[in-house]
C-alpha positions as CSV (number, residue, x, y, z in Angstrom):
1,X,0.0,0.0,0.0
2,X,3.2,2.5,0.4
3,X,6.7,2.4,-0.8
4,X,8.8,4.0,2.2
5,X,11.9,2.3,1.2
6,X,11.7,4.4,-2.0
7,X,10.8,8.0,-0.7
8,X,13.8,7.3,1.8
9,X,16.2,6.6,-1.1
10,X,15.5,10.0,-2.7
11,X,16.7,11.6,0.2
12,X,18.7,9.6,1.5
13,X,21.7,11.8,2.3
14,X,19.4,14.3,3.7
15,X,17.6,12.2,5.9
16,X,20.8,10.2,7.1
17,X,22.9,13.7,8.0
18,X,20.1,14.8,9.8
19,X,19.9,11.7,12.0
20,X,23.3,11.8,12.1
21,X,23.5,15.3,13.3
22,X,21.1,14.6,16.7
23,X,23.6,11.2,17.3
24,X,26.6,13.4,17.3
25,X,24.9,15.8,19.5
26,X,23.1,13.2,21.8
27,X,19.9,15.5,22.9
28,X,17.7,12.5,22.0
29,X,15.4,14.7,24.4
30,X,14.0,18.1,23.1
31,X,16.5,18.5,20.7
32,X,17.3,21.7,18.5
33,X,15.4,19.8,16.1
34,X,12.0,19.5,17.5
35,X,11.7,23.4,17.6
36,X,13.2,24.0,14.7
37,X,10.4,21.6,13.0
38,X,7.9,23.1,15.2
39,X,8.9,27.1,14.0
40,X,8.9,25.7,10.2
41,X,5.8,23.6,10.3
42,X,3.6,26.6,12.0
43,X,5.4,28.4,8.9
44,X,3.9,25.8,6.6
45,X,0.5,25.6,8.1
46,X,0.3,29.5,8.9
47,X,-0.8,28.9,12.5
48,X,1.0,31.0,15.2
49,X,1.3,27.6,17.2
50,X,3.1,24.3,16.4
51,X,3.6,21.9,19.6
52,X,5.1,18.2,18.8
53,X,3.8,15.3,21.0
54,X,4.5,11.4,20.8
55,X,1.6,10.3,18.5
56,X,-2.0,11.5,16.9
57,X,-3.5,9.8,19.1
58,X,-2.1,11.5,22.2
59,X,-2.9,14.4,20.0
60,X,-6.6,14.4,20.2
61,X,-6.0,13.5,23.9
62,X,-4.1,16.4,24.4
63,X,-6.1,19.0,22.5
64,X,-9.6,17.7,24.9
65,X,-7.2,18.1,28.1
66,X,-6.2,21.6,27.3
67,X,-9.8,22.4,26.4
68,X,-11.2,21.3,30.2
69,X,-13.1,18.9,29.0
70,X,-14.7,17.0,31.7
71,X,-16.3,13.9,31.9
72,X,-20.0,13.1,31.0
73,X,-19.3,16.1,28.4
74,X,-20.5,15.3,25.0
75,X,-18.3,15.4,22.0
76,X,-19.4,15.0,18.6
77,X,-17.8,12.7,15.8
78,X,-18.3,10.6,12.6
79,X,-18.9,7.0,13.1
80,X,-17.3,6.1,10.0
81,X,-13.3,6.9,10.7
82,X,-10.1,5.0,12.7
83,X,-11.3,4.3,16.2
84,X,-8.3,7.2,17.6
85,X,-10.9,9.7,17.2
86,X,-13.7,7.7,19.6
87,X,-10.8,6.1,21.8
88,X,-9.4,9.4,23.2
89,X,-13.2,10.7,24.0
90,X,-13.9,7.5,25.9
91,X,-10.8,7.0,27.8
92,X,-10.9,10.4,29.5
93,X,-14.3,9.7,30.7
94,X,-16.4,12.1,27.9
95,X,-19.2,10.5,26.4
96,X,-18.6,10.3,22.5
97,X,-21.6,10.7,20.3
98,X,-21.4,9.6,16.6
99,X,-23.1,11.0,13.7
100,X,-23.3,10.2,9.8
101,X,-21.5,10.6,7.6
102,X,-21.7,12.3,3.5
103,X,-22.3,9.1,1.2
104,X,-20.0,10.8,-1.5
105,X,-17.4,12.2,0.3
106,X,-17.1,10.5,3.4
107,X,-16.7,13.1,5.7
108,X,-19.2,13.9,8.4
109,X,-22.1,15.5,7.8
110,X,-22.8,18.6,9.1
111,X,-26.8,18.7,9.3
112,X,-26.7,15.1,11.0
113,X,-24.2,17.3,13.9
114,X,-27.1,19.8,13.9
115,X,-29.3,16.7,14.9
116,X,-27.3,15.4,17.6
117,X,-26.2,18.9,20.1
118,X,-27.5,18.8,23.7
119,X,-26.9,21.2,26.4
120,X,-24.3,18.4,27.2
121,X,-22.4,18.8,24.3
122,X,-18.9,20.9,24.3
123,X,-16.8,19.8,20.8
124,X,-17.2,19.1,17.3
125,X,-14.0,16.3,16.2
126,X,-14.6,16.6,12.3
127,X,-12.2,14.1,10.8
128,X,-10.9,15.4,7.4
129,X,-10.6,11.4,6.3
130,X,-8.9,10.0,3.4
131,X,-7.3,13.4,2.5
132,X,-9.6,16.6,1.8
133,X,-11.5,18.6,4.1
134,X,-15.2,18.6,5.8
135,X,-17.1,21.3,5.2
136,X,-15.6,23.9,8.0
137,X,-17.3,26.6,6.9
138,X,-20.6,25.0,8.2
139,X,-19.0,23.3,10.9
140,X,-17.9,26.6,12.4
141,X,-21.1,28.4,12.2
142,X,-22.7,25.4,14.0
143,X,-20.0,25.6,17.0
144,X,-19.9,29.4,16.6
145,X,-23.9,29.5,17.6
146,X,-24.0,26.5,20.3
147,X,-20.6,27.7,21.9
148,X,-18.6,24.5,21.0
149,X,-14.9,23.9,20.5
150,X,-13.9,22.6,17.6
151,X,-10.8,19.8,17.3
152,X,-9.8,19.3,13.7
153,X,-8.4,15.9,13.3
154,X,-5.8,16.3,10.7
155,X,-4.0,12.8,10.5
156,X,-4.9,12.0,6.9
157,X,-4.8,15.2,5.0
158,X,-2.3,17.5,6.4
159,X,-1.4,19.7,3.4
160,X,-4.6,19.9,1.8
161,X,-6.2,23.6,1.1
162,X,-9.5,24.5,2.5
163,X,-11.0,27.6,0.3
164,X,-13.6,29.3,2.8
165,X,-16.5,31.0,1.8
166,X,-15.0,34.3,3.1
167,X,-12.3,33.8,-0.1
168,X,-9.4,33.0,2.4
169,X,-7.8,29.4,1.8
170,X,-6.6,28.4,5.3
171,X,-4.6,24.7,5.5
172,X,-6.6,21.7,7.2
173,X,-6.4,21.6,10.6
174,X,-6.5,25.7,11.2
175,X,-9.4,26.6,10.9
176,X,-10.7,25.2,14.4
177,X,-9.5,25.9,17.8
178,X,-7.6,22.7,17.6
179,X,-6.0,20.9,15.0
180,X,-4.2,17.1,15.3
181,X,-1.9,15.5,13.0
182,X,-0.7,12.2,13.0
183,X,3.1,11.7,11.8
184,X,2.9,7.6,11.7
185,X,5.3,6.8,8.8
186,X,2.4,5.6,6.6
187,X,0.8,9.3,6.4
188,X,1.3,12.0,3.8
189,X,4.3,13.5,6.7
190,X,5.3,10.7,8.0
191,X,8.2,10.2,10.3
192,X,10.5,6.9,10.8
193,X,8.4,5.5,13.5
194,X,5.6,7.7,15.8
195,X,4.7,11.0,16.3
196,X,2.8,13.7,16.4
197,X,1.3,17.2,16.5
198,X,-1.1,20.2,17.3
199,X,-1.6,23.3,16.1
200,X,-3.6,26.7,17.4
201,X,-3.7,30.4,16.8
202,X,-4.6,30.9,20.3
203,X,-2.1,31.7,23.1
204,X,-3.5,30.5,25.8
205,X,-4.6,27.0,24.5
206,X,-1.2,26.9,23.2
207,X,0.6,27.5,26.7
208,X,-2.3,24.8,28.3
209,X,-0.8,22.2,25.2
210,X,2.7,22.8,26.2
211,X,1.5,21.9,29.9
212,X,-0.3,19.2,29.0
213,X,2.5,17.2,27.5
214,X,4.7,18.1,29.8
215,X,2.8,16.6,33.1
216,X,1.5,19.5,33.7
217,X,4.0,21.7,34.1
218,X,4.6,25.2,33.1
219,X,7.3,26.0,35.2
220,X,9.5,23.2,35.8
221,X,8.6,21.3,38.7
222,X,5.8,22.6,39.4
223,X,2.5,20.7,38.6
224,X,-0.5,23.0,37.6
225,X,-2.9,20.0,36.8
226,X,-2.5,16.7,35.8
227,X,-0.7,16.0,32.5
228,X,0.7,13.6,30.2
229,X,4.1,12.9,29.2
230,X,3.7,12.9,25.5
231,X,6.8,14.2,23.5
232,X,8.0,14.4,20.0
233,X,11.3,12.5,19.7
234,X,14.0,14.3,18.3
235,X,15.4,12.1,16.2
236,X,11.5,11.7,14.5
237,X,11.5,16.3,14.4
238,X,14.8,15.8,12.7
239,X,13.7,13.6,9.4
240,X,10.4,15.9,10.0
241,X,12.3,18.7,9.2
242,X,13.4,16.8,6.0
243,X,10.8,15.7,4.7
244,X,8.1,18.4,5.2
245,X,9.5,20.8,2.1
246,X,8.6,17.9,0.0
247,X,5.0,17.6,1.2
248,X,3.3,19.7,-1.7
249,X,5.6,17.7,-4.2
250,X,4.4,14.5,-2.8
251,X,0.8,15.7,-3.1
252,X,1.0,16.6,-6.9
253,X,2.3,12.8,-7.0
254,X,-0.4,11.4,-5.3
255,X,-3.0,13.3,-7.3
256,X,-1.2,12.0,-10.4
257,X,-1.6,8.4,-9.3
258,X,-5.4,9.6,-8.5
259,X,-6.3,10.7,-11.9
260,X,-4.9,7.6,-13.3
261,X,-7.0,5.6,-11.4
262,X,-9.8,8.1,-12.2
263,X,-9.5,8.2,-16.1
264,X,-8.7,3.9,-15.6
265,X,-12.7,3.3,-13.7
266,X,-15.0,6.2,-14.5
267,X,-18.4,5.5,-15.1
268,X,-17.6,1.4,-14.5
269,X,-21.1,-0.4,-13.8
270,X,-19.5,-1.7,-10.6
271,X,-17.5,0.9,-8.8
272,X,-17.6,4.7,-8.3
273,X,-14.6,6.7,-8.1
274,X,-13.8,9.3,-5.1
275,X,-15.8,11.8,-5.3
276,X,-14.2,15.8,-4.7
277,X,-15.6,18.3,-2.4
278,X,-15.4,21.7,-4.5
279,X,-13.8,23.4,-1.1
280,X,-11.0,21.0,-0.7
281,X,-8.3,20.6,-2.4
282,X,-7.2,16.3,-1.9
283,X,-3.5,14.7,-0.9
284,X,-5.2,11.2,-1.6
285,X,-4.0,9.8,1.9
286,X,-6.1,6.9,0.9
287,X,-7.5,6.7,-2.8
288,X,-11.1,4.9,-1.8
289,X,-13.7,3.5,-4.4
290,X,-17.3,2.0,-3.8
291,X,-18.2,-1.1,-5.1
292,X,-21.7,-1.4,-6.5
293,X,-23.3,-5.0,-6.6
294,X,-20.3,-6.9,-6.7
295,X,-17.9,-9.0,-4.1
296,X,-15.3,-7.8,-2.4
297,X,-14.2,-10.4,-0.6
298,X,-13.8,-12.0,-4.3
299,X,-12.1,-9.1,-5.5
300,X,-9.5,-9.0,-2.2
301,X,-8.9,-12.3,-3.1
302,X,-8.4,-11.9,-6.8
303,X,-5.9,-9.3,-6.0
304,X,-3.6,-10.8,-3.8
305,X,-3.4,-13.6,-6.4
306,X,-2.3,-10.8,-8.4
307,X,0.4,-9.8,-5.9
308,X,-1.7,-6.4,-5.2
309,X,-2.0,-5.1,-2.3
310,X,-6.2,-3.8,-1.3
311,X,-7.3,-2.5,1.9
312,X,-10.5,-1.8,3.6
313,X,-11.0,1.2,5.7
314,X,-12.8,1.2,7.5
315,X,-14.7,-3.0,7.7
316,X,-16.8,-1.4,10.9
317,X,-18.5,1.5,11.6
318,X,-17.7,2.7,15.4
319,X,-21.6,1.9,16.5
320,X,-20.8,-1.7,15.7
321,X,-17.5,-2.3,17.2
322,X,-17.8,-4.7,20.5
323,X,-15.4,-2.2,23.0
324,X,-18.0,1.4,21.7
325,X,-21.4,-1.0,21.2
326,X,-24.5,0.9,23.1
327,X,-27.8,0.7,24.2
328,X,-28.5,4.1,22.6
329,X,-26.9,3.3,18.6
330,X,-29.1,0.3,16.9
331,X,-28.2,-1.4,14.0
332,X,-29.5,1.0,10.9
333,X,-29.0,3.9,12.9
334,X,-26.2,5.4,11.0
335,X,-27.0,4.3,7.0
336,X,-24.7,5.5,5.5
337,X,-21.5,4.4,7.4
338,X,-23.1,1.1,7.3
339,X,-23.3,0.7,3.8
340,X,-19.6,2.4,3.5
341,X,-18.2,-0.5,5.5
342,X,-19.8,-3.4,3.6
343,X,-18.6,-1.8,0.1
344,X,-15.7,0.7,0.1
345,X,-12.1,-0.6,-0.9
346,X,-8.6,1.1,-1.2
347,X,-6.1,1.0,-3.2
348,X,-2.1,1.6,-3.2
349,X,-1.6,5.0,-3.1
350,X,1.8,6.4,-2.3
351,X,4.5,8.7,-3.7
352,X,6.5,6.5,-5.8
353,X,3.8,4.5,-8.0
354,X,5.2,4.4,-11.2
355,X,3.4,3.9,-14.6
356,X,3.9,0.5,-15.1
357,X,2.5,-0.1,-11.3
358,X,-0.3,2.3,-11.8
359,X,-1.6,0.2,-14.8
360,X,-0.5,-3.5,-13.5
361,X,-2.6,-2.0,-10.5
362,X,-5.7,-0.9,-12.8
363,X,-5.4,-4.0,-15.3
364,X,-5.6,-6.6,-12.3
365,X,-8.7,-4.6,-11.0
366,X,-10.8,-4.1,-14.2
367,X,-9.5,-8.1,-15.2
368,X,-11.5,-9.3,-12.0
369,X,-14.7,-8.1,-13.3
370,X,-14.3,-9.8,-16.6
371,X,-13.5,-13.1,-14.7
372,X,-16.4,-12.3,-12.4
């Protein structure tokens, strides 16, 4: 599904100076590096705040910490994304209510959020899946008139472009009070093993951030409120700092592989093509199709034969999934995510698929249906 081997070889020297440079310096801890990559992501992103931490996950964890977030508060999500999103609501005690999500983009849907706000609820967690944005502009005017916070979760389209209503064009995951990013190697950014990140305009949640990855501490030793220890390694900030001016040049290369794809099953009587939101510019973390009245078990099987690689993300929606099941979420509640799960596959998409991959890839597919 990705070809790290082959990204690292194009920058090889790069990378292995820059690893080099934190050996030879041995501040494994909080390194130069981590500010440095910090100062030039917010640069990137143009956010005032940057602030690395140990992994997306502990991301989301952090950003509901610094908010004050307590528990039996409601926070609102899509049922139809990685379980992170969910996990980090439940674990610190909040009570994580899941909506629908848009059949053609995937994203959550911001009249089914409408539906779902209390006088309990206190954040909005839109997750920008597969790599383009939800619809923010909505999605802020909602929080703006029930007083919500909004976290962006970030992890699987950092570097797409979000062109508001209001003609600006602000980067996912800055238009909220919070945005998350996930550096796992397998994303867009990703680093040789975890990390992670946040990001903020405001001060004040920024300081509270800091704190909260830092056990709580603003001055050293002293303990303001219970933390986290939750770091970005510097070795992980060093090939970071690499790799991130290539992040717009690995875009145009996934969007290349895309359109091949694209122009290879348009308008095929059994599978639709990813569909665009007009607001978003796409990084393709995940190039997803829907299969229409055909098997996909068959066709995973079929593939591998074929010595191509096929995915499913996600096989179940969060309402279904034994460790978030609840009295209050019924089978058939959420439509469309249940129809999503039973039909949506991915293919390779990566940086370095070539031609000859890109249609071996598209050949294999379109040669199961003739078989079928």
């Amino acid at each position: 599904m990705v070809d790290l081997k082959s990204q690292y070889e194009k920058i090889k020297t790069e990378i292995d100076s820059s690893i080099q440079e934190v050996i030879h310096s041995t501040q494994f801890i909080k390194g130069p590096q981590v500010a440095a990559f910090e100062n030039q992501l917010a640069d990137y992103l143009n956010v005032k705040h940057a602030i690395g931490c140990a992994n997306g996950t502990d991301a989301l964890q952090i950003a509901m910490m610094a908010l004050g977030l307590k528990p039996g508060d409601e926070v609102i999500t899509a049922n139809f994304t990685f379980i992170a999103t969910a996990e980090v609501i439940a674990l610190l005690g909040l009570t994580p209510v899941l909506v629908d999500v848009d059949p053609d983009t995937y994203n959550i849907d911001p009249e089914a959020i409408r539906r779902a706000i209390t006088s309990r609820t206190k954040a909005i967690v839109p997750v920008h899946l597969f790599g383009q944005c939800v619809p923010m502009d909505e999605i802020m005017e909602i929080a703006q008139q029930h007083g919500l916070y909004v976290i962006e979760d970030n992890a699987q389209a950092i570097g797409s472009d979000y062109h508001s209503k209001d003609g600006k064009i602000y980067k996912s995951g800055t238009i909220g009070h919070i945005g998350c990013t996930s550096f796992f190697p397998s994303k867009n950014l990703g680093c040789f093993g975890d990390g992670g990140a946040l990001f903020t305009n405001d001060d004040q949640l920024a300081e509270e951030i800091r704190a909260v990855t830092n056990h709580g501490m603003k001055i050293r030793y002293y303990h303001d409120f219970v933390g986290i220890n939750s770091r970005l390694d510097t070795l992980q900030a060093a090939i970071l700092k690499v790799k991130l001016p290539h992040l717009d040049a690995y875009a145009v290369a996934r969007n290349r592989a895309a359109s091949f794809y694209d122009r290879a099953f348009a308008n095929h009587p059994h599978m639709e093509i990813p569909k665009r939101f007009e607001q978003s510019t796409h990084v393709f973390h995940q190039y997803t199709l829907k299969l229409k009245n055909a098997d996909r078990d068959g066709l995973l099987k079929f593939l591998t034969t074929k010595g191509v690689p096929m995915m499913i993300y996600y096989p179940v929606p969060l309402h279904q999934q034994k460790a978030y099941r609840n009295p209050r979420y019924q089978d058939g509640d959420f439509p469309v995510s249940e129809m999503l799960s039973s039909c949506v596959f991915s293919l390779p998409m990566h940086t370095e698929l070539d031609q000859d991959q890109l249609e071996y890839i598209t050949q294999s597919v379109l040669e199961f249906f003739k078989t079928a």
